[in-house]
C-alpha positions as CSV (number, residue, x, y, z in Angstrom):
1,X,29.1,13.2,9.8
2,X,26.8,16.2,8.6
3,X,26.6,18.2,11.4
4,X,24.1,21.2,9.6
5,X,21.3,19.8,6.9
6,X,19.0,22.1,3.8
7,X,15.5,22.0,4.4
8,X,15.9,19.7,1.5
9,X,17.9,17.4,3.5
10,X,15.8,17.7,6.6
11,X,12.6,17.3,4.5
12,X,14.3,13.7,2.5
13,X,15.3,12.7,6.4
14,X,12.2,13.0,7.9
15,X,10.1,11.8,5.2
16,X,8.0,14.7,4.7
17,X,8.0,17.5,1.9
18,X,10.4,20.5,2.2
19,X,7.4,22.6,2.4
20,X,6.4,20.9,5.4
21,X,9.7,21.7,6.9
22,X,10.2,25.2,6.1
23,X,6.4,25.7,7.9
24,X,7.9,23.6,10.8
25,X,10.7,26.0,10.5
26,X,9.2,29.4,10.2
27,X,6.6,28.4,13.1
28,X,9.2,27.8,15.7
29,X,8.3,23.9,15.9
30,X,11.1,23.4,14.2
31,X,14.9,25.4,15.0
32,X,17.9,26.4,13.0
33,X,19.0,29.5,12.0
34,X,18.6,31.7,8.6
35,X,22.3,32.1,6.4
36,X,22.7,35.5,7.1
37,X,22.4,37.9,4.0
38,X,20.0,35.3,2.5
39,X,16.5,33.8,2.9
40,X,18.1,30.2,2.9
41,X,17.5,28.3,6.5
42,X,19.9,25.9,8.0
43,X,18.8,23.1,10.8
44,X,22.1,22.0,13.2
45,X,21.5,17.9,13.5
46,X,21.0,18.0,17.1
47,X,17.7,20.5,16.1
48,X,16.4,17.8,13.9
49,X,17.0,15.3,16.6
50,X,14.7,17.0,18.6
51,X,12.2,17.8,16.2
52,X,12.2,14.1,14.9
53,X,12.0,12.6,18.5
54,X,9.4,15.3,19.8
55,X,7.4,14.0,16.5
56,X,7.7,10.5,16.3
57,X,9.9,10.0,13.3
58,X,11.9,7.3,13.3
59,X,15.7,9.1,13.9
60,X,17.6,5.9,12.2
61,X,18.0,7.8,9.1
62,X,19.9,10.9,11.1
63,X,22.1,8.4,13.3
64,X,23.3,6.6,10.2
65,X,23.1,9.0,7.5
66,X,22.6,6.1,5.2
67,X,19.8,5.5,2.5
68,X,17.4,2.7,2.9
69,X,17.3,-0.2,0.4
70,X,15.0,-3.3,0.4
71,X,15.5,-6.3,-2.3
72,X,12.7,-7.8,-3.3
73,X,13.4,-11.4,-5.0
74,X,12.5,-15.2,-5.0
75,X,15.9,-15.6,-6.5
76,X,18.4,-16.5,-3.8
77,X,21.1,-16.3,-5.6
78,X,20.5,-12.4,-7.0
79,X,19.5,-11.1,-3.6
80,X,22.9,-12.6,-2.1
81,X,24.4,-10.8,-5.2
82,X,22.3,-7.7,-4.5
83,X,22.7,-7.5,-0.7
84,X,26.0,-8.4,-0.9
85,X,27.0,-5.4,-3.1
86,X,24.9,-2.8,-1.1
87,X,26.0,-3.7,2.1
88,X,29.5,-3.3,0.6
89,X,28.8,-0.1,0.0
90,X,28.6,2.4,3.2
91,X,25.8,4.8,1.7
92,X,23.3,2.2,2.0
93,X,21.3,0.0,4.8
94,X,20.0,-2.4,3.1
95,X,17.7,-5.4,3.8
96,X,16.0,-8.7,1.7
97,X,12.9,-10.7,1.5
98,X,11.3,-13.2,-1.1
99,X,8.2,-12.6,-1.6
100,X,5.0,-10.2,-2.1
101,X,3.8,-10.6,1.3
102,X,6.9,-9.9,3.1
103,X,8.3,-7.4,1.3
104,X,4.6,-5.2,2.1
105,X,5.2,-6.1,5.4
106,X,9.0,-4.6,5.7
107,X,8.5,-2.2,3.4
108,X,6.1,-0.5,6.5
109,X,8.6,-1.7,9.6
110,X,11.7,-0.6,7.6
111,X,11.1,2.6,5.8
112,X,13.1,1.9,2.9
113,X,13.9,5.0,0.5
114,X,14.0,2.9,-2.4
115,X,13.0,-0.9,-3.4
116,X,14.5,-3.1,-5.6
117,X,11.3,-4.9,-6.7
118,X,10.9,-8.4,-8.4
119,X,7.5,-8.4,-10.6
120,X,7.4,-12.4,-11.3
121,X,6.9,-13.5,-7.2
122,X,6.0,-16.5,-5.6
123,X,2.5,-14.9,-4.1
124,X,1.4,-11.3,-4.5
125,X,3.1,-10.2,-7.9
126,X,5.6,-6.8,-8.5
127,X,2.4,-4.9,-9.6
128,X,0.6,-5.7,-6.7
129,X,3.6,-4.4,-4.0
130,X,3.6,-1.0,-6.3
131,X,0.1,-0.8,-6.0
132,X,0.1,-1.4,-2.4
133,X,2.9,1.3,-1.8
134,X,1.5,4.2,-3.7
135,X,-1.6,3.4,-1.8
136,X,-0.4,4.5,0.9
137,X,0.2,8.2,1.5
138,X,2.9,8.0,3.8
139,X,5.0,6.2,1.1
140,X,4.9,8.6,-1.5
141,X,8.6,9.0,-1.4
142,X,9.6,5.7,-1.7
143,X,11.3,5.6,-5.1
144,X,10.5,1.2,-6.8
145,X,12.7,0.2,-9.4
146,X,11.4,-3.3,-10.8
147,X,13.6,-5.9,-12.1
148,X,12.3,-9.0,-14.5
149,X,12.7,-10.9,-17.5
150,X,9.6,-9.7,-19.0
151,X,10.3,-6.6,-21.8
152,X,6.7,-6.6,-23.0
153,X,6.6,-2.4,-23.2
154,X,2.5,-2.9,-22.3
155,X,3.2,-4.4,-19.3
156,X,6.6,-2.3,-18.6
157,X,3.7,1.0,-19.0
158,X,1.3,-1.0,-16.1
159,X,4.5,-1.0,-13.6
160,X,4.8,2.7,-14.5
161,X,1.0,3.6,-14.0
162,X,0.8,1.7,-11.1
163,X,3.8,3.5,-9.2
164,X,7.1,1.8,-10.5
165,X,9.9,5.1,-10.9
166,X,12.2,2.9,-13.4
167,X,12.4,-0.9,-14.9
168,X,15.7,-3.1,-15.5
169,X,15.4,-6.2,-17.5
170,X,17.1,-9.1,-16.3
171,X,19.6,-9.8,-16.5
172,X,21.5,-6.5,-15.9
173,X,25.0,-5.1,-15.0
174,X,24.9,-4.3,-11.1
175,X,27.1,-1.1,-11.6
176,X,23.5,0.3,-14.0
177,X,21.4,-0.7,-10.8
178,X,23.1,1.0,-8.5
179,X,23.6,4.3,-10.7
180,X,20.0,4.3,-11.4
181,X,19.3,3.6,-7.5
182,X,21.6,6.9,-7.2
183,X,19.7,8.8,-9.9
184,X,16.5,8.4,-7.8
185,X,17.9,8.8,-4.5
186,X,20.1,11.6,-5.0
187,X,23.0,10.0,-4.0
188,X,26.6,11.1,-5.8
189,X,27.5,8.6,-8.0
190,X,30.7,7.6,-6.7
191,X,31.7,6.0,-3.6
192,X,32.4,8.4,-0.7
């Protein structure tokens, strides 16, 4: 378990930009201690713990040092797949739903760092969840891959000005999913 975290670390923890850390930091809010000979600032986890409590960020992310992932599919089958091969896998926490409606709902209650969005739902389409995300400030650094049949490069461009960070047509290898989930999280490639 980590025991000392970057401002970058602290900042992709907590949800915020490093920016807003390093102010937290250099104001006292926030404690740690400078590397010494350098300019570089280091936050001991039980520093964070307090900061994120005293602040009302959720602390999951710190306890369990894993990165949120939320599957969004109608297709039973592929999320069992999906889930499946996440949970499997100890750098991820990952949860499922199956439709447009729920998956805007979890995506505020759970937090996720990255969704594995369906465009072709059963009520409120891909589009529609990327649209909803990226409206809302707080969610900026949610990273949305989108997943479908559909290879019309028009409407691949829509998902991309409306919020999407990648597209996968269907169907795909799972081992290029979960690189390109890695890519956009940051997360080392291989299993730790």
């Amino acid at each position: 378990m980590k025991t000392v975290f970057t401002t970058g670390e602290a900042a992709k923890i907590c949800k915020v930009s490093q920016q807003t850390i390093i102010r937290c930091f250099d104001s006292g809010q926030l404690k740690g201690f400078r590397v010494p000979g350098s300019r570089f600032r280091r936050i001991p986890r039980d520093q964070l713990y307090a900061f994120m409590r005293d602040n009302g960020i959720p602390t999951d992310a710190l306890d369990s040092g894993k990165r949120k992932v939320l599957v969004v599919d109608d297709d039973q089958d592929l999320v069992d797949l999906l889930v499946d091969h996440f949970e499997r896998d100890a750098r991820f926490d990952v949860r499922s739903v199956n439709n447009g409606f729920g998956a805007g709902m979890l995506i505020k209650e759970f937090r996720p760092d990255l969704v594995v969005l369906d465009i072709m739902l059963p009520d409120i389409n891909g589009l529609e969840v990327c649209q909803l995300v990226r409206g809302d400030k707080t969610m900026d650094d949610v990273r949305i891959i989108c997943i479908s049949g559909m290879v019309e490069e028009d409407r691949i461009q829509k998902l991309r000005d409306a919020g999407a960070n990648d597209f996968i047509k269907k169907p795909f290898d799972i081992d290029v999913l979960t690189n390109r989930v890695c890519q956009l999280l940051d997360v080392e490639t291989a299993a730790q």
